[in-house]
Each structure stands twice: as C-alpha cells, then as structure tokens.
C-alpha positions in Angstrom: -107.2 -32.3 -57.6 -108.1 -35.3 -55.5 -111.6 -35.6 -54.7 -114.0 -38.0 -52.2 -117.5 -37.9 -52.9 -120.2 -39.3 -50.6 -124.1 -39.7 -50.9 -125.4 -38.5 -47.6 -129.5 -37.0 -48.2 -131.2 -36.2 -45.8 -128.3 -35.5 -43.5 -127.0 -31.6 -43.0 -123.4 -30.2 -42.2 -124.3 -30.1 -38.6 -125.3 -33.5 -38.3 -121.5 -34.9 -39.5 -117.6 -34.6 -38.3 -114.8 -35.0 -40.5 -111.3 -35.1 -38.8 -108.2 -35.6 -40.3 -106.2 -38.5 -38.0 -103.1 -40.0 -37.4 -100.9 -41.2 -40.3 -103.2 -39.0 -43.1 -106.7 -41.0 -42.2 -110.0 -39.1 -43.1 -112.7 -39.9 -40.5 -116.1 -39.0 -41.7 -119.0 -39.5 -39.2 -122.1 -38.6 -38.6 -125.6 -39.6 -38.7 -129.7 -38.1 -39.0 -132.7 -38.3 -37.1 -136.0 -39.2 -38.8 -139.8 -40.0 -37.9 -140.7 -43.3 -39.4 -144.3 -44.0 -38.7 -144.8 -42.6 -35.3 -141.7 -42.8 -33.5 -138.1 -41.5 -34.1 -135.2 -42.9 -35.8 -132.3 -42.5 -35.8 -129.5 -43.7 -38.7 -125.3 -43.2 -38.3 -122.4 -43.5 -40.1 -119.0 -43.7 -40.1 -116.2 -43.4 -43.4 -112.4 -43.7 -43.6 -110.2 -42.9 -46.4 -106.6 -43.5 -46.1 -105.0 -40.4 -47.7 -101.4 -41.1 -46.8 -99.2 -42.1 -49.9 -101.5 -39.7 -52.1 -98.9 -36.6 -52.2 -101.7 -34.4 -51.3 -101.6 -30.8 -49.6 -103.8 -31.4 -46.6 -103.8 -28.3 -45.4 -105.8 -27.1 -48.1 -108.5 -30.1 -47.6 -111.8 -28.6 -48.0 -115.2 -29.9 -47.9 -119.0 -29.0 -49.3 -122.8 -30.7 -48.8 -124.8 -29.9 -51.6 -128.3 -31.6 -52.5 -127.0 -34.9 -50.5 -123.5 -35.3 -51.6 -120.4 -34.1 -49.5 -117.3 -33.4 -51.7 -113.9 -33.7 -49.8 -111.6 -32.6 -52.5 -107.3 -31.6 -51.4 -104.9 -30.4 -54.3 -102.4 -32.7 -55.2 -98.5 -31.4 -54.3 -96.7 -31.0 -57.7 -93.2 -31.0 -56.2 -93.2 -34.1 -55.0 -89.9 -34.7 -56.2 -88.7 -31.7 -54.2 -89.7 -34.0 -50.9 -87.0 -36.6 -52.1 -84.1 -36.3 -49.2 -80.8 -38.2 -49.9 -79.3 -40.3 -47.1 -75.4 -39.7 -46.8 -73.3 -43.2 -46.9 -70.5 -43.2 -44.4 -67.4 -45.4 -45.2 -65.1 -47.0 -42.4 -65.7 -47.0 -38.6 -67.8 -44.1 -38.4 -71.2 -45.6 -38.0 -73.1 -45.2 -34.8 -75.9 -47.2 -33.9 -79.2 -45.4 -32.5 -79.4 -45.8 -28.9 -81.6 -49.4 -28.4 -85.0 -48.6 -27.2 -86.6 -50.5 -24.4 -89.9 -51.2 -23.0 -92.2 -50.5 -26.7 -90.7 -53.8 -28.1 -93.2 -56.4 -29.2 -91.7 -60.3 -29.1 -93.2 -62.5 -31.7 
C-alpha cells in the first residue's frame, strides 16, 4: 500500500479538493478561515505529489481526515509485469514511418 500523509488541523473535509490530474499528479488544495484577534483570517494551501511511475491502482485511491491528518493511501498493482507489452521488429522494407505531424513542433 502506498500512502501520503498530510498535517492539516484545524482544516475539515469541506474546506479541501483533492483531484487526480494529468499524467498521475495529486492536487491537494484547500485552505481555513480563522479569527485572530478581532478580525478574520484566512490561511490556504496547495500540495502535489507525482504518482506516475509508482505502479499504483488509482482507481482505488482513497482518502481520510482524522484529528488533523489526511491519509491518501492507493494499493500498489502486483502484476506489473503483466503491463510489459513487447514491440514486434520488422526486417526488410517493411517499415512505415508515422505520418509527420505539423503545427505542435517546437524549434530549439
């Protein structure tokens, strides 16, 4: 099992997002509201957590807040050799280039 913990007191489920973006990227966010002598405060927050390259089942990512401290935890695949896909090798002529792309080329 692969697991994030946070400290977060003082701030409640309601008060935080956690999205799962592109390319496996955990986005935590959030923030709390307080009264420091008088007037209101206000403190946010903002976490990512690169989860690609971990071999973790995301779709089973799950998250608690308990007394100030979110868990993220995400089982870990054990088949990951199963995901291994062999490329065939072609011999002779038989290659075919992909079709070139143009217009989302970057010169350097």
């Amino acid at each position: 099992m692969y697991s994030i913990s946070v400290d977060l007191p003082g701030v409640k489920a309601t008060d935080m997002k956690i999205q799962l973006l592109a390319e496996n990227i955990l986005h935590l966010s959030g923030g709390r509201k307080f009264e420091d002598v008088g007037r209101m405060e206000e403190s946010k927050f903002a976490y990512k957590f690169n989860l690609a390259h971990k071999n973790l089942d995301l779709e089973k990512l799950q998250a608690n807040l308990a007394d100030g401290v979110l868990n993220i935890t995400a089982p870990v695949m054990e088949n990951a050799a199963n995901n291994v896909r062999e490329i065939k090798i072609l011999e002779g002529d038989s290659f075919v280039p992909p079709p070139e792309k143009i217009g989302d080329e970057i010169e350097c």
